[in-house]
N, C-alpha and C positions, 0 to 999 in steps of 0.2 A: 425627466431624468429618472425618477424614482420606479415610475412603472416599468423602465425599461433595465433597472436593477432587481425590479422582484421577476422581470421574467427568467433574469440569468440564475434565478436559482436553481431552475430545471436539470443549468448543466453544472451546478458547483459539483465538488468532486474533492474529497480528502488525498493529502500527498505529504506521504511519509520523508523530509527530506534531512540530511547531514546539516549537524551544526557549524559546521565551517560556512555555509551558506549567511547564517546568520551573524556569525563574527567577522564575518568579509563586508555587514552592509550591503547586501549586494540584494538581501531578499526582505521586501517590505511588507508583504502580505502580514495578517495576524497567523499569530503562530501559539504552539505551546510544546514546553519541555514534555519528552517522554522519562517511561521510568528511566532509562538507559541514556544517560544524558548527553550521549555523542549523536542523537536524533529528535526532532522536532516534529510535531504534527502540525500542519500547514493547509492551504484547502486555497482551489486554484479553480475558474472559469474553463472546463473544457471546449476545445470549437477544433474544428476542422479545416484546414484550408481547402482554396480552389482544388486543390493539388492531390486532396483526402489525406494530410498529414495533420496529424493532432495537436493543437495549437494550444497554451496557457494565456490564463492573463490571470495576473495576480489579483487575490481578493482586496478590496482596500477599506479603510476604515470608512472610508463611507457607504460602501454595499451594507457591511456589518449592522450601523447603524438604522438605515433602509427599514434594511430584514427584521431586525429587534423591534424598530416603532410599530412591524405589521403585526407582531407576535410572529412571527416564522422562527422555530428552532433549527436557524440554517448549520449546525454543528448535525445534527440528526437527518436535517435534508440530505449532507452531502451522503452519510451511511446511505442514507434510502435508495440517492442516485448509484452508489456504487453496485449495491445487492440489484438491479435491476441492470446493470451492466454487466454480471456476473454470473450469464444467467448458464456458464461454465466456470465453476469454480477455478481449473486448472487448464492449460492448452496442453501441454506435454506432464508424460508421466511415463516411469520404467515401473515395470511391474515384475515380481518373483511368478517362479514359477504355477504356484501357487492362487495367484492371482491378487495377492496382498502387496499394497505399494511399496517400493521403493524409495520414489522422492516422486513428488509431483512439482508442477511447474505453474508459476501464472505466471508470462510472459504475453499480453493480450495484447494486440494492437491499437488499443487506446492509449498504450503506454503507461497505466493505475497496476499494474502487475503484481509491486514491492506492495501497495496500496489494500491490497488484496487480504494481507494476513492481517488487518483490521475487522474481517468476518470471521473470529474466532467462533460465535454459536454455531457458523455452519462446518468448519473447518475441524470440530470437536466432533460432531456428528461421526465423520470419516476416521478420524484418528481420536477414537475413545479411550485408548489405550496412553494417551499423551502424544506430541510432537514435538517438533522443534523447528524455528522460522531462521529464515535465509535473506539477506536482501543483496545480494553482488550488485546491483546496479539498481539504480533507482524504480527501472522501469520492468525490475524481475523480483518476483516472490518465490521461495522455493518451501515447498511442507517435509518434511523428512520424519516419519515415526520414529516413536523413542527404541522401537524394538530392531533397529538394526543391528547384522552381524559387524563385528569389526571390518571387515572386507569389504561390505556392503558401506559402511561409515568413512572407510578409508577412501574408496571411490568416491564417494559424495562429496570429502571434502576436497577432493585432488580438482570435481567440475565447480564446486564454490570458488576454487581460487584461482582456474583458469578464465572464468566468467569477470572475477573482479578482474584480473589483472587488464582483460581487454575492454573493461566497460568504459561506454560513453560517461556514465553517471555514477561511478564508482560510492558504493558503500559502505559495505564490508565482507570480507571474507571467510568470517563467520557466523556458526550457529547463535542463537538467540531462544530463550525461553518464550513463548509467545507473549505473554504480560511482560515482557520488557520495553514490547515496544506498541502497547495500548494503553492509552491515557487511564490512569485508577478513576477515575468518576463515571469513566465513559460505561453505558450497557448498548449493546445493540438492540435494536428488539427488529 
């Protein structure tokens, strides 16, 4: 049983989800509070069905266990696995004329999307100037620079909250400072 827990470390995967999850009982995986405490960092077994739709299984205290007796830092696995699935920061993006972004999107078909504004080193890279993070739905991340015009801000928040309002996995409708919603201990490398 155990080796076939260190194999699933390949596909662990961090997942940013709503605390209502976890005051429903509904969600057993190991979890921890973010700074922003209506959101939970969580880390979930990605797989695929027959079908090629992207499947969960929750992490359980015994995987945890496993991975800790082998020395595996599977908190820094899953970053690893994600940056290696990311090997497009964003799927969609509006761009000014200019050529300087607008908002970008990670909306990926693995469904880690929201997951996504967990690579702040690379995400700083692009937006040197500062950003601000989006989650409407679980399975979407949004990047928005600090430099937009009102107009440009006004539009961004009118698609943040028609996104929420249809999402399957509703989050929130609002902006977010990046460190609001990355665990303070955590560093990427």
């Amino acid at each position: 049983m155990s080796e076939t827990i260190i194999d699933e470390i390949d596909r662990l995967m961090p997942l940013i989800i709503h605390s209502t999850c976890l005051k429903s009982n509904l969600w057993k995986s190991p979890h921890e509070e973010l700074p922003l405490r209506d959101y939970a960092l969580s880390w979930v077994i990605m797989d695929r069905t027959p079908q090629g739709r992207v499947a969960y299984e929750n992490v359980t205290s015994e995987m945890v266990d496993v991975w800790e007796a082998e020395g595996i830092d599977w908190q820094q696995r899953a970053v690893i696995n994600l940056k290696v699935a990311s090997q497009e920061l964003w799927t969609h993006q509006k761009l000014r004329k200019d050529g300087s972004v607008v908002w970008a999107i990670m909306m990926h078909t693995d469904g880690f999307g929201s997951s996504r504004i967990l690579l702040s080193p690379y995400l700083d890279k692009y937006f040197p100037d500062g950003y601000y993070v989006a989650i409407p739905d679980r399975s979407i991340g949004i990047i928005i620079p600090r430099d937009l015009s009102m107009g440009e801000m006004q539009e961004t928040q009118d698609l943040l909250e028609s996104w929420y309002d249809t999402a399957s996995a509703p989050m929130s409708p609002h902006l977010f400072a990046p460190g609001d919603l990355i665990p303070e201990h955590y560093s990427w490398n």
